[in-house]
TIVO-2410 file (N, C-alpha, C; in nm, 3 decimals):
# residues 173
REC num residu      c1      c2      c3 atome chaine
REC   1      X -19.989  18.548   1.958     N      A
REC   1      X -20.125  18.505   1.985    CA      A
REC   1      X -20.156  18.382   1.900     C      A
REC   2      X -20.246  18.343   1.940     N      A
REC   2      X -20.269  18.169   1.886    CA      A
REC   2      X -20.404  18.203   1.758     C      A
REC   3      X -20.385  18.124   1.711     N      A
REC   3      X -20.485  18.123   1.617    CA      A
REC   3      X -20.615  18.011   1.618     C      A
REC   4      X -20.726  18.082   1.592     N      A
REC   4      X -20.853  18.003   1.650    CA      A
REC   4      X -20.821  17.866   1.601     C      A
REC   5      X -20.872  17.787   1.683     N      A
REC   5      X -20.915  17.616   1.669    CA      A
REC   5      X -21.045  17.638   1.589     C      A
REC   6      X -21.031  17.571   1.507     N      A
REC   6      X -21.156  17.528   1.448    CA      A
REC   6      X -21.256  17.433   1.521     C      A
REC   7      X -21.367  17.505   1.523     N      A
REC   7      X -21.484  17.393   1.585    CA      A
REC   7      X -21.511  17.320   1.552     C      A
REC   8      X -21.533  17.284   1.405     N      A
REC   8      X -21.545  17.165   1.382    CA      A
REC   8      X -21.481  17.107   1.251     C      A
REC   9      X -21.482  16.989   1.204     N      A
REC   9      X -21.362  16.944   1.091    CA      A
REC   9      X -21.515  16.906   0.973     C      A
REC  10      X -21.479  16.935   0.877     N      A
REC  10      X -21.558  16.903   0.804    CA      A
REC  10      X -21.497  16.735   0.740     C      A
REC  11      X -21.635  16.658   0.738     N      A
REC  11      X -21.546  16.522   0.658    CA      A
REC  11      X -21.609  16.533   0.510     C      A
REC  12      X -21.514  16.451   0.485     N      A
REC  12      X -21.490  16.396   0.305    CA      A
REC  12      X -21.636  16.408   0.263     C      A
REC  13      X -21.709  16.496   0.170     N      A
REC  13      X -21.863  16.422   0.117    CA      A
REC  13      X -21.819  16.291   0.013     C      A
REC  14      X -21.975  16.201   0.068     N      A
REC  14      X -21.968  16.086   0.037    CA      A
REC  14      X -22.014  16.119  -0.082     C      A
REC  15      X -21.899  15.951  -0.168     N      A
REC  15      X -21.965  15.996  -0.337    CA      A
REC  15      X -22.126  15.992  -0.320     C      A
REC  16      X -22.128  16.061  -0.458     N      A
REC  16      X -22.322  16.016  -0.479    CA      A
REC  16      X -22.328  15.920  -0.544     C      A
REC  17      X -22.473  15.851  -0.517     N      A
REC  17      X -22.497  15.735  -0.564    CA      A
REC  17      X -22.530  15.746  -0.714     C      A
REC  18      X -22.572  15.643  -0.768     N      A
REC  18      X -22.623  15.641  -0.909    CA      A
REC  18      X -22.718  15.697  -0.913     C      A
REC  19      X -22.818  15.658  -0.834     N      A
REC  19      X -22.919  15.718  -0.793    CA      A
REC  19      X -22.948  15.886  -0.789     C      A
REC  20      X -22.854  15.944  -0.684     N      A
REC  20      X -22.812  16.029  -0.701    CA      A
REC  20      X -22.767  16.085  -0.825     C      A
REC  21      X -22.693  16.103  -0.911     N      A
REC  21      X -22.639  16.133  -1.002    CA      A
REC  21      X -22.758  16.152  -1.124     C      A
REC  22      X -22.840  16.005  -1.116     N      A
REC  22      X -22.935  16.070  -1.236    CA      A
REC  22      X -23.087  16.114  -1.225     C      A
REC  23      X -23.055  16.162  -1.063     N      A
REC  23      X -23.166  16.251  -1.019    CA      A
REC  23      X -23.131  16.421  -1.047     C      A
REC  24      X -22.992  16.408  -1.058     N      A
REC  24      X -22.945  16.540  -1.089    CA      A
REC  24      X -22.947  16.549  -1.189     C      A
REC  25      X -22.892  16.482  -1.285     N      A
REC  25      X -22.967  16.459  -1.438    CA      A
REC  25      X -23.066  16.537  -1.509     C      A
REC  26      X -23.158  16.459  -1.426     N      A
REC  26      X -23.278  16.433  -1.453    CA      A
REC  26      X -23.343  16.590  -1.435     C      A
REC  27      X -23.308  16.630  -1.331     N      A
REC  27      X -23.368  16.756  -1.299    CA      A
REC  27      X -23.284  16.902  -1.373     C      A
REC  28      X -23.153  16.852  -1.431     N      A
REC  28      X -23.059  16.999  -1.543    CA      A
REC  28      X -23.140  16.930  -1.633     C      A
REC  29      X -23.187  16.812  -1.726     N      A
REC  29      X -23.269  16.807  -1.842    CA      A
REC  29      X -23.418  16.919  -1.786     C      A
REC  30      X -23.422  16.891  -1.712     N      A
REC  30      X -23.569  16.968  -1.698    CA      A
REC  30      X -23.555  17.082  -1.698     C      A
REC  31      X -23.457  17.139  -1.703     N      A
REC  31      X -23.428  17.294  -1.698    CA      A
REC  31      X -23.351  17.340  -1.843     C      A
REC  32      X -23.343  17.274  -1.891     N      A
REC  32      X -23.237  17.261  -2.055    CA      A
REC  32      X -23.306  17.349  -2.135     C      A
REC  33      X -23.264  17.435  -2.193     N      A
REC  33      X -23.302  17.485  -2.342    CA      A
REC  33      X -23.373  17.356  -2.436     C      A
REC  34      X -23.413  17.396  -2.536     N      A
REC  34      X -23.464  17.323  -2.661    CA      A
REC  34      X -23.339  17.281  -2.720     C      A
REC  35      X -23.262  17.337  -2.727     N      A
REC  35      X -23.114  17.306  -2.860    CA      A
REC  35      X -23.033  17.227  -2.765     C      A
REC  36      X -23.024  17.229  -2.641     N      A
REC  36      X -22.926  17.155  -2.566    CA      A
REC  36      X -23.016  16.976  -2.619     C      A
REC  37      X -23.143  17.017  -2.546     N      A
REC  37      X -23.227  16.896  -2.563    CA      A
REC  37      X -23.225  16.793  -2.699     C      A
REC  38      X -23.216  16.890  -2.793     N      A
REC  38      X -23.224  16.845  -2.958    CA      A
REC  38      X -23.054  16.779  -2.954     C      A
REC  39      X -22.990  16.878  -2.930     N      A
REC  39      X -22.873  16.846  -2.951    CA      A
REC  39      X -22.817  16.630  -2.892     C      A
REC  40      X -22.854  16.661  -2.773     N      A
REC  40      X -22.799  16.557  -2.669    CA      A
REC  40      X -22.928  16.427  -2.710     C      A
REC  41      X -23.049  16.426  -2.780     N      A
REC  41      X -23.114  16.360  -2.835    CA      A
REC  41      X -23.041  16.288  -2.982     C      A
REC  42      X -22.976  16.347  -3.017     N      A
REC  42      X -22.917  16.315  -3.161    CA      A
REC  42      X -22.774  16.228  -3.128     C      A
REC  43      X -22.757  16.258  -3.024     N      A
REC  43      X -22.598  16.195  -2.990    CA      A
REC  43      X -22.581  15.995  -2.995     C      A
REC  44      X -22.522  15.997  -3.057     N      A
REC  44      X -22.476  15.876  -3.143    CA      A
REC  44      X -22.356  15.820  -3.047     C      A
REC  45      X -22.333  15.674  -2.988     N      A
REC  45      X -22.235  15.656  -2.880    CA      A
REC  45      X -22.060  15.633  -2.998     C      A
REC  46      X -22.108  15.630  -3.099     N      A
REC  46      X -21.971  15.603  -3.214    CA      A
REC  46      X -21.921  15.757  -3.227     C      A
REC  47      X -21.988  15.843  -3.179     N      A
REC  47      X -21.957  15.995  -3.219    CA      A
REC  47      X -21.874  16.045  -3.058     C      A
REC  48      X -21.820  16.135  -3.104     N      A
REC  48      X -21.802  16.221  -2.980    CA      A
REC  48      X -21.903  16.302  -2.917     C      A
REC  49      X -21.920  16.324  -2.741     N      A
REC  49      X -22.067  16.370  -2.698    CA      A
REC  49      X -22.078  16.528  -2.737     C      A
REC  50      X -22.128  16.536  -2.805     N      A
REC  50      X -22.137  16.696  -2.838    CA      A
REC  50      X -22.121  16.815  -2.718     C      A
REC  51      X -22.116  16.933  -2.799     N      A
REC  51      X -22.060  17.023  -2.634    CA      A
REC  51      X -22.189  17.029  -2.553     C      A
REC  52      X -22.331  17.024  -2.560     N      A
REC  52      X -22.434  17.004  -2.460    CA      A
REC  52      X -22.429  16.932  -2.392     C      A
REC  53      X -22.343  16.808  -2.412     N      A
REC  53      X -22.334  16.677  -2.328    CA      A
REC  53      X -22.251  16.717  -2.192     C      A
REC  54      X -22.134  16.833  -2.228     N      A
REC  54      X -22.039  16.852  -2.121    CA      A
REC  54      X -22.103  16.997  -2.039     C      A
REC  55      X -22.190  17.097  -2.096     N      A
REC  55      X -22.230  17.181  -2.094    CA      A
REC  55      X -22.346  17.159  -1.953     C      A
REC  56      X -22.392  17.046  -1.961     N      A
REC  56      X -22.456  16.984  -1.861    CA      A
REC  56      X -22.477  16.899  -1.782     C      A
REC  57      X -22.336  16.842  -1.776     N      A
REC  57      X -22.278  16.663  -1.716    CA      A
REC  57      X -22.170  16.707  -1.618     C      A
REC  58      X -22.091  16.853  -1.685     N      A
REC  58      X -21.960  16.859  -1.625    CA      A
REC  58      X -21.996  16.917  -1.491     C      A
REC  59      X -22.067  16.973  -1.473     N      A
REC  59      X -22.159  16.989  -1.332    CA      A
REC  59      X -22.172  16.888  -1.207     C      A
REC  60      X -22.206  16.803  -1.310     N      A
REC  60      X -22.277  16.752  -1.206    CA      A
REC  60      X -22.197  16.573  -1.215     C      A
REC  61      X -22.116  16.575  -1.303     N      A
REC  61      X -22.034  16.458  -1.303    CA      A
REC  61      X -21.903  16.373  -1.336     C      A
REC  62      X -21.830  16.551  -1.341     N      A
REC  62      X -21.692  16.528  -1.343    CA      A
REC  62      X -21.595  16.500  -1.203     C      A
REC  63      X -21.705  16.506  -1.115     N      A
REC  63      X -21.585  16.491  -0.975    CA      A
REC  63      X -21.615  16.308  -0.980     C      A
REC  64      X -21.733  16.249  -1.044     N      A
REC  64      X -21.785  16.074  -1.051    CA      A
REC  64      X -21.666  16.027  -1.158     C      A
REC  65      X -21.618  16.105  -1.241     N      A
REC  65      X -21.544  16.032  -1.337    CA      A
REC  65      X -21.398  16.055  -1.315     C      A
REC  66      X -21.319  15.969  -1.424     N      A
REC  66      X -21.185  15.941  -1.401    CA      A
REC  66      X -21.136  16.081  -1.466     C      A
REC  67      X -20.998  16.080  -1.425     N      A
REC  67      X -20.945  16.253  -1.447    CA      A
REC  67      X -20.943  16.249  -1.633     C      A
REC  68      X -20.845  16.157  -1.669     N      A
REC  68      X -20.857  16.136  -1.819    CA      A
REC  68      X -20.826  16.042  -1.851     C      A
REC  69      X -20.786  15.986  -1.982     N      A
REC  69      X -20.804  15.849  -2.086    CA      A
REC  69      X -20.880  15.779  -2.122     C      A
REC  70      X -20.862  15.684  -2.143     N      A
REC  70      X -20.974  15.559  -2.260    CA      A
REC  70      X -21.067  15.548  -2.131     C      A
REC  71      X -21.048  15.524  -2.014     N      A
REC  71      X -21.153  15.475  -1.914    CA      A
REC  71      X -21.267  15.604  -1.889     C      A
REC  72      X -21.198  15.773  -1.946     N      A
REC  72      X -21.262  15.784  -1.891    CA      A
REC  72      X -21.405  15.874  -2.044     C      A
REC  73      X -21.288  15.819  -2.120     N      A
REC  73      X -21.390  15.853  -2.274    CA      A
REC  73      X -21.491  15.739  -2.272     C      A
REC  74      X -21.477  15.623  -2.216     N      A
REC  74      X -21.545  15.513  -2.226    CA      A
REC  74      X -21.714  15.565  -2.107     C      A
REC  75      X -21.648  15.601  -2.018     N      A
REC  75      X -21.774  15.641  -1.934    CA      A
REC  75      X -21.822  15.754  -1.998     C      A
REC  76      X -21.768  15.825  -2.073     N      A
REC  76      X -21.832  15.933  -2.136    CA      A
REC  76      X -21.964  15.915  -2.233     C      A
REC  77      X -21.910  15.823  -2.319     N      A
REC  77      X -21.967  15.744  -2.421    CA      A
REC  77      X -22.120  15.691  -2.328     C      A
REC  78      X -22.073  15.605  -2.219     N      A
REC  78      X -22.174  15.533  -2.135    CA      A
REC  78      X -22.284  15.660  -2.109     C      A
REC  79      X -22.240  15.720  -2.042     N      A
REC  79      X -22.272  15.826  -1.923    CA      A
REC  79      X -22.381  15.936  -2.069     C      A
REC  80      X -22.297  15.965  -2.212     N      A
REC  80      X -22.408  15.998  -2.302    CA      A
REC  80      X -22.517  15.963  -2.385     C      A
REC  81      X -22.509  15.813  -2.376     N      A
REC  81      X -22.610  15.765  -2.401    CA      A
REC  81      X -22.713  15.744  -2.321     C      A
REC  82      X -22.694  15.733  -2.182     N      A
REC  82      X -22.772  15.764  -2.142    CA      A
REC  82      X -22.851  15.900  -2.090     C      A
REC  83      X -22.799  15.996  -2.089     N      A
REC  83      X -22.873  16.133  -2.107    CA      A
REC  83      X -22.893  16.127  -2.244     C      A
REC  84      X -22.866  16.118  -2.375     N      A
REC  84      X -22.927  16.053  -2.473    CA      A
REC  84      X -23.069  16.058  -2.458     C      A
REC  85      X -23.062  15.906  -2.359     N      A
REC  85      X -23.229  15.867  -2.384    CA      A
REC  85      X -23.274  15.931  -2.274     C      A
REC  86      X -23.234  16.007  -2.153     N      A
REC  86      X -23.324  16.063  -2.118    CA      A
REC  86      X -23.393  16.204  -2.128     C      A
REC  87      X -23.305  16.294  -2.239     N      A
REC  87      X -23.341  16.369  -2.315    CA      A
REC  87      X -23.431  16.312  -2.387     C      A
REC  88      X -23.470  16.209  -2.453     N      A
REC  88      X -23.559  16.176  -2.536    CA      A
REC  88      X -23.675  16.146  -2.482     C      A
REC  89      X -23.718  16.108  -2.352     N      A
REC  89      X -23.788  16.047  -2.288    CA      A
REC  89      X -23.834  16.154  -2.125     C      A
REC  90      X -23.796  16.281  -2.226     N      A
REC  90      X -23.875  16.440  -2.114    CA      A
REC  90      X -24.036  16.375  -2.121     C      A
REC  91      X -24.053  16.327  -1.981     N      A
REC  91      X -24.203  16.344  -1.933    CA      A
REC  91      X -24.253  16.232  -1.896     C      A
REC  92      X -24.141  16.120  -1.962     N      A
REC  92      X -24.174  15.980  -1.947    CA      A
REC  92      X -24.076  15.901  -1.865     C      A
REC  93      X -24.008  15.971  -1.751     N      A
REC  93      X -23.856  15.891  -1.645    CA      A
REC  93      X -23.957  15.955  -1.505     C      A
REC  94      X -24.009  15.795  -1.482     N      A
REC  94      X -24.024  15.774  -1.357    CA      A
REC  94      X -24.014  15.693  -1.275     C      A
REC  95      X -24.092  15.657  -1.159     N      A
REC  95      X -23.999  15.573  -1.098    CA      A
REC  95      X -24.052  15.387  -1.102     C      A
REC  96      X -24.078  15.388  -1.213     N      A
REC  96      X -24.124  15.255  -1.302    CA      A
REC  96      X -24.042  15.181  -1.311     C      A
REC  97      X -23.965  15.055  -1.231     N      A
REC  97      X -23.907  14.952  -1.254    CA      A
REC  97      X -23.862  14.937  -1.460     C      A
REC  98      X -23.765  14.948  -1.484     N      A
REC  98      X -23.755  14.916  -1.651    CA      A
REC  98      X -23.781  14.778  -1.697     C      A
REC  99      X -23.766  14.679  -1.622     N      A
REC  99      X -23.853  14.547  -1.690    CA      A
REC  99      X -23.960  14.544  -1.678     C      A
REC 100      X -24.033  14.638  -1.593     N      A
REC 100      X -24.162  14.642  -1.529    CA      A
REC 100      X -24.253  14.728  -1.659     C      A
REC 101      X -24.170  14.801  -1.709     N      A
REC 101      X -24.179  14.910  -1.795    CA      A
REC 101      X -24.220  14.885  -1.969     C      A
REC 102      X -24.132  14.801  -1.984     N      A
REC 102      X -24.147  14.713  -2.101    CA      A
REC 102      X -24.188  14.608  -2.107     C      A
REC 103      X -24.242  14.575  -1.995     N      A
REC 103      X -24.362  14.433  -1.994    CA      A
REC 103      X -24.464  14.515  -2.045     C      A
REC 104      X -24.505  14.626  -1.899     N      A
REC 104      X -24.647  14.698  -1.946    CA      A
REC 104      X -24.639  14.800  -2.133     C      A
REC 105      X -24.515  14.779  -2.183     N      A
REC 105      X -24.522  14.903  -2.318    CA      A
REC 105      X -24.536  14.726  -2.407     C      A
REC 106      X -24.554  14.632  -2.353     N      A
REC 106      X -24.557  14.517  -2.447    CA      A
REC 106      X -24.426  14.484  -2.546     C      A
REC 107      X -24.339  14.509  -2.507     N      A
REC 107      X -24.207  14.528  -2.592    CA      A
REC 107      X -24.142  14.335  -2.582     C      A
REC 108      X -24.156  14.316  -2.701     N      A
REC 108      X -24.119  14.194  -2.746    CA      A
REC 108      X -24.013  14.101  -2.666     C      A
REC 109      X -24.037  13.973  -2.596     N      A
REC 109      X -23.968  13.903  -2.500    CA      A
REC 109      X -23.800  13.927  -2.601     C      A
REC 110      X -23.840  13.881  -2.683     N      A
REC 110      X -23.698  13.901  -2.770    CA      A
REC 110      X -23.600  13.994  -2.776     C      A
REC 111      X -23.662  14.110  -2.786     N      A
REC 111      X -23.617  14.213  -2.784    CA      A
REC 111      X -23.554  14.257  -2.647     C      A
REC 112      X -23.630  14.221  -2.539     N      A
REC 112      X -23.564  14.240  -2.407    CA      A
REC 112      X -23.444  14.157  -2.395     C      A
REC 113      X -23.495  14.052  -2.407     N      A
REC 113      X -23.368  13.946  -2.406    CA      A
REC 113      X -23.239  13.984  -2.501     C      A
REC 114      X -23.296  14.053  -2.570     N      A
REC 114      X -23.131  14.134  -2.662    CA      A
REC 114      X -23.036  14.191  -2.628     C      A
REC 115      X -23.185  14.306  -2.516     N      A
REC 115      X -23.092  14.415  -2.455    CA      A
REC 115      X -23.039  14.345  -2.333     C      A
REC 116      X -23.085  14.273  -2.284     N      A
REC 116      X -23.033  14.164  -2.181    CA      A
REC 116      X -22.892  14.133  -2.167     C      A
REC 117      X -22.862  14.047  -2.326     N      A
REC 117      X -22.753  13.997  -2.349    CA      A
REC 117      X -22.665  14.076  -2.411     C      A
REC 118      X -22.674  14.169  -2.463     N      A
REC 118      X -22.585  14.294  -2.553    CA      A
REC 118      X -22.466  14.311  -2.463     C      A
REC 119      X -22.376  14.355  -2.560     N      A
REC 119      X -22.231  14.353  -2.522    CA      A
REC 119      X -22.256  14.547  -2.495     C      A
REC 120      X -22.151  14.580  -2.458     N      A
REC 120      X -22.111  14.739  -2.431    CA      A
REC 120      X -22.150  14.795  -2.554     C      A
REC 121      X -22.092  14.704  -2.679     N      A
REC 121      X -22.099  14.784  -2.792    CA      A
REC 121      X -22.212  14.757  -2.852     C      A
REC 122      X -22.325  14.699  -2.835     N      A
REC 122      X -22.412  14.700  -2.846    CA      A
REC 122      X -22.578  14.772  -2.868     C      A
REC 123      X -22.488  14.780  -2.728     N      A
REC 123      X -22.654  14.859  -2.600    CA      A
REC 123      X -22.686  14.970  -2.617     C      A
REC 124      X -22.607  15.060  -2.711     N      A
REC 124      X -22.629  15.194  -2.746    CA      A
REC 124      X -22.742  15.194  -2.836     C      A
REC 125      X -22.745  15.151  -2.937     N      A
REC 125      X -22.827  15.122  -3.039    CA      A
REC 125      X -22.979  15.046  -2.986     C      A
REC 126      X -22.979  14.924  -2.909     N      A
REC 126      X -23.083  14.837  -2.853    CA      A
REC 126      X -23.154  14.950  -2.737     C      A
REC 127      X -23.094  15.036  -2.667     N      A
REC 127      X -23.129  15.123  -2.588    CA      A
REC 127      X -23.178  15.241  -2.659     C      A
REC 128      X -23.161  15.303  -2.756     N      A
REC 128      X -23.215  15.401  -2.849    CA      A
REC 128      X -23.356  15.321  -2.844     C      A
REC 129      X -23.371  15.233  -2.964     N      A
REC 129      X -23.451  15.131  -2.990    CA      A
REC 129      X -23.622  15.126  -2.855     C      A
REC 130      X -23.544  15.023  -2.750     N      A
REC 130      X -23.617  15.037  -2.638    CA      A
REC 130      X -23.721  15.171  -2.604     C      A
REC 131      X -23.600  15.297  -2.563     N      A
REC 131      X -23.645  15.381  -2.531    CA      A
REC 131      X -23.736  15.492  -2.609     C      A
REC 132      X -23.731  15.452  -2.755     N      A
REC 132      X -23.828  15.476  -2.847    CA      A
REC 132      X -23.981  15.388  -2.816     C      A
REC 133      X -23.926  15.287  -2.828     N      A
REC 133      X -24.049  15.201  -2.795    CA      A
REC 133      X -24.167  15.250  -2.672     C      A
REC 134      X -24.077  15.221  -2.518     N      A
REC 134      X -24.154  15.313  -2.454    CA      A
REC 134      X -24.258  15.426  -2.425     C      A
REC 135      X -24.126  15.538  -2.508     N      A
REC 135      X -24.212  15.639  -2.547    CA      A
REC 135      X -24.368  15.618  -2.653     C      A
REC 136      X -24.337  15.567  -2.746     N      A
REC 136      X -24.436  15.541  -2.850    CA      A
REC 136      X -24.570  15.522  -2.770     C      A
REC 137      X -24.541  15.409  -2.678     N      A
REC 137      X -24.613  15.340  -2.593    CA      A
REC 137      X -24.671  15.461  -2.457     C      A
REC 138      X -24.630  15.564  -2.472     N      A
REC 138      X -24.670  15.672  -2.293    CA      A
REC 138      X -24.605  15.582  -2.212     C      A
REC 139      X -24.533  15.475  -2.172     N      A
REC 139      X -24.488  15.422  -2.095    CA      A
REC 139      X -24.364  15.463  -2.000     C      A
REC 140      X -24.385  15.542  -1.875     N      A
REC 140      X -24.252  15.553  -1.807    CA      A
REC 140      X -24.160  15.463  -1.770     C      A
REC 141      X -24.090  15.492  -1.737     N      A
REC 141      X -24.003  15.398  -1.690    CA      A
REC 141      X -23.855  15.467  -1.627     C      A
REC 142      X -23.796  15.430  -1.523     N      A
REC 142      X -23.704  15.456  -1.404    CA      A
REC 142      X -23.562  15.475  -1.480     C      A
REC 143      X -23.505  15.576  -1.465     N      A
REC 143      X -23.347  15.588  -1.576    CA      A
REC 143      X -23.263  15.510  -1.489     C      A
REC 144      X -23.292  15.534  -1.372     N      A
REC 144      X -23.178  15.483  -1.322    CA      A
REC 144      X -23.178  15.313  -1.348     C      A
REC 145      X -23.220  15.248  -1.356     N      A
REC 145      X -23.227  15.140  -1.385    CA      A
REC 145      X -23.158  15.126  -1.501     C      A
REC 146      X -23.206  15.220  -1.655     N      A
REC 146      X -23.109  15.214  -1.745    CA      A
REC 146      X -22.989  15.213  -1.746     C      A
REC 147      X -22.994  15.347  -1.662     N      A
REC 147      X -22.813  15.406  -1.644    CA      A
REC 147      X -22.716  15.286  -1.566     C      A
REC 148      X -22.789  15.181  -1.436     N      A
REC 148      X -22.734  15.073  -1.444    CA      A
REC 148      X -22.732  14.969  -1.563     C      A
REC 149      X -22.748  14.946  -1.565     N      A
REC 149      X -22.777  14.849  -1.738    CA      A
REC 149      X -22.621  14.901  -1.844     C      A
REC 150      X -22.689  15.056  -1.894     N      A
REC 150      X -22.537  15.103  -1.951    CA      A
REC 150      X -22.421  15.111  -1.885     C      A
REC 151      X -22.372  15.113  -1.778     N      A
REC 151      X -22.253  15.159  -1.713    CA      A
REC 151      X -22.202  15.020  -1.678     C      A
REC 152      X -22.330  14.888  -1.637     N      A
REC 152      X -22.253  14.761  -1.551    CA      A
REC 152      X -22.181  14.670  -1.708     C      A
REC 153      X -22.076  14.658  -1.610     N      A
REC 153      X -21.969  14.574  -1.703    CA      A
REC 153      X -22.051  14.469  -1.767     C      A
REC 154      X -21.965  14.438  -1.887     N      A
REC 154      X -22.041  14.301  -1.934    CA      A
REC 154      X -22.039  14.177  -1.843     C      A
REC 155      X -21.984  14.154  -1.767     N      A
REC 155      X -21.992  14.063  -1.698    CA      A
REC 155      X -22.020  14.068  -1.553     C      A
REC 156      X -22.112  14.210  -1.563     N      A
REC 156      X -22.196  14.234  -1.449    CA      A
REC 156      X -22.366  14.213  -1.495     C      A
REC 157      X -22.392  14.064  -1.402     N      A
REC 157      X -22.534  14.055  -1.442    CA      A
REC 157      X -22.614  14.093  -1.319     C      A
REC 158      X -22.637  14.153  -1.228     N      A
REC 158      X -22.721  14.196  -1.162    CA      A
REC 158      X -22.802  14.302  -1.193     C      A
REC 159      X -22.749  14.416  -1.255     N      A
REC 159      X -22.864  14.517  -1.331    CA      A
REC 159      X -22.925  14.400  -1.449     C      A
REC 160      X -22.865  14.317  -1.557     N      A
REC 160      X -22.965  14.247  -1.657    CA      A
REC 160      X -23.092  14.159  -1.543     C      A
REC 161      X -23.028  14.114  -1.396     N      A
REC 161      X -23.118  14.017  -1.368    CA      A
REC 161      X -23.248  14.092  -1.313     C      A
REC 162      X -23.251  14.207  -1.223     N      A
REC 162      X -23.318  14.290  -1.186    CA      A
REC 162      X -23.390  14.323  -1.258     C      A
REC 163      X -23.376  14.337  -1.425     N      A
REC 163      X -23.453  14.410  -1.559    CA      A
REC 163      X -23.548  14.273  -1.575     C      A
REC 164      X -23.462  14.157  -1.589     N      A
REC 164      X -23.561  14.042  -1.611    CA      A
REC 164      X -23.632  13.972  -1.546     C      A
REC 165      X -23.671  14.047  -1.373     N      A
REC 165      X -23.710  13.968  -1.304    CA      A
REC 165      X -23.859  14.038  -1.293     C      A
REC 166      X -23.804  14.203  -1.316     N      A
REC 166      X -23.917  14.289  -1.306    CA      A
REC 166      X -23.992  14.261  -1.428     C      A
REC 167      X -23.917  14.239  -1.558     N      A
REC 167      X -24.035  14.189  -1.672    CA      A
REC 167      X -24.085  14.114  -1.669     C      A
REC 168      X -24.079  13.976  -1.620     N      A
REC 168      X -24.137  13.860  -1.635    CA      A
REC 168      X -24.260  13.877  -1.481     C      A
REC 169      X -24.206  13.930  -1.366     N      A
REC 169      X -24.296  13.974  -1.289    CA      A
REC 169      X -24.421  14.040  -1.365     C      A
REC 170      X -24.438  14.075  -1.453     N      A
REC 170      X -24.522  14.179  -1.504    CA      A
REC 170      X -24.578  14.163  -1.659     C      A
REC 171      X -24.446  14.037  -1.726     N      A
REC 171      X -24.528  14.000  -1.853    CA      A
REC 171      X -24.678  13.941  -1.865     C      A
REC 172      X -24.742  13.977  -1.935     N      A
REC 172      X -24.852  13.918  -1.960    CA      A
REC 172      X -24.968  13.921  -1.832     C      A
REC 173      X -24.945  14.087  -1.754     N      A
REC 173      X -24.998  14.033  -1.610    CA      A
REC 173      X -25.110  14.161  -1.655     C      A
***
């Protein structure tokens, strides 16, 4: 006897977008314990991501990353600084353009222009910084926009131009 045909073929799911990814984020922070939260707030990009970082990433973003090595400790690093700041910034990730964001939190042309130009090794620190600022300020502002910013190569300027088009749209307005 023959064995059933399948009705239908399932295809490949398409990766998720960035977008995607730190909407899922966004929504395991909202469900996090206090100590995961504390924990993944303290995380330093020179350190290794503490076990909360994997406790709640590996979910939702180990099929996005490379299987192993430097490329894929490097996105790790990326990928925790920014849950980093959006652990830090529970109440304040919405869907606020980030140059748009730090025009209205008044955050120093200079200072943008830092995080602008910052190298990889940089942006960890200038992005702490920022996203303090913000907060200080009640000012939301859109992660995903960050999370582009941290992840695009240095010699990817389309997330910096997008950040500076939305600030200056909005400086002094």
């Amino acid at each position: 006897m023959n064995d059933p045909v399948p009705t239908s073929i399932e295809a490949p799911q398409p990766k998720p977008t960035l977008r995607d990814l730190v909407a899922k984020l966004r929504a395991a922070l909202e469900h996090a314990d206090p100590g995961t939260l504390a924990a993944l707030r303290r995380f330093k990009a020179d350190a290794l991501p503490p076990a909360a970082f994997y406790r709640l990433t590996v979910p939702l973003l180990d099929d996005s990353l490379p299987e192993s090595g430097e490329y894929r400790d490097a996105k790790e690093r990326q990928w925790g600084v920014i849950v980093a700041a959006m652990a830090s910034a529970q109440g304040f990730l919405a869907a606020v353009p980030l140059g748009e964001a730090l025009a209205k939190a008044g955050v120093a042309e200079m200072r943008v222009l830092r995080l602008l130009e910052a190298s990889a090794e940089q942006l960890p620190s200038l992005v702490r910084t920022v996203v303090h600022q913000l907060i200080q300020k009640g000012q939301p502002f859109d992660p995903t926009d960050l999370a582009s910013l941290v992840l695009a190569a240095d010699d990817n300027r389309a997330p910096r131009r997008k950040i500076a088009q939305s600030f200056y749209r909005h400086a002094d307005a």
